[in-house]
C-alpha positions in Angstrom: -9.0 13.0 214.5 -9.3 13.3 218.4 -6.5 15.1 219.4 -6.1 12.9 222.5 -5.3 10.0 220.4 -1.7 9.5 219.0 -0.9 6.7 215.7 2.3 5.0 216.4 3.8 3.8 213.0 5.9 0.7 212.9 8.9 0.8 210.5 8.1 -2.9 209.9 4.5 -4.5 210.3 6.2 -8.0 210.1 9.3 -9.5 211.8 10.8 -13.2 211.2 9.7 -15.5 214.2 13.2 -16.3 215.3 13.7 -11.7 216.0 10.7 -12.1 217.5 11.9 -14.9 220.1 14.9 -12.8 220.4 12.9 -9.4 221.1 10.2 -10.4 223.0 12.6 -13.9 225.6 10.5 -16.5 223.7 12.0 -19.0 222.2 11.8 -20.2 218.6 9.5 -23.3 219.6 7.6 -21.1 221.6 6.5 -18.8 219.0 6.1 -21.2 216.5 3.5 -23.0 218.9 1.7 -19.5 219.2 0.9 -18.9 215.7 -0.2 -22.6 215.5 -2.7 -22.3 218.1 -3.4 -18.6 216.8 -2.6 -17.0 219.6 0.1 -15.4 218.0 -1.0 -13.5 214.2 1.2 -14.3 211.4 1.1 -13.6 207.7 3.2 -16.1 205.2 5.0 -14.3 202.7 6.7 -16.3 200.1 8.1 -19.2 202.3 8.7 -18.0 205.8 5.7 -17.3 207.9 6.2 -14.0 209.7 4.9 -12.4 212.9 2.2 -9.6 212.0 3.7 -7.0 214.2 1.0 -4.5 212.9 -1.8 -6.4 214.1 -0.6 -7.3 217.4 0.2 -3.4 217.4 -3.5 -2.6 216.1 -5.4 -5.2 219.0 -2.9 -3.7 221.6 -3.8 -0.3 221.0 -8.0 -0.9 220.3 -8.3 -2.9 223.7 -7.0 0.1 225.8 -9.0 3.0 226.8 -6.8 6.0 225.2 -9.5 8.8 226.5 
């Protein structure tokens, strides 16, 4: 691997959408209305449907120039 490059690891790859309002100054309606106009990814696990912190993670770091 490029040496240049560093892998961040997340502890948790999914959060509930009402810690993500909290984290992030969104409110709940606000991030529900994301992931139903898919501009937020989620991932439904058993009932909830969750924020896919990994992928939002993943685009963030493929869209920037790390070289």
């Amino acid at each position: 691997m490029d040496e240049q490059k560093q892998i961040i690891l997340l502890a948790t790859p999914v959060m509930t959408q009402e810690r993500f309002a909290q984290l992030t100054g969104l409110t709940e309606g606000q991030v529900r209305g994301m992931i139903e106009k898919g501009h937020l990814p989620s991932v439904k696990i058993g009932k909830p449907r969750l924020v896919n912190i990994a992928l939002i993670s993943q685009n963030a770091l493929e869209g920037e120039d790390w070289a």
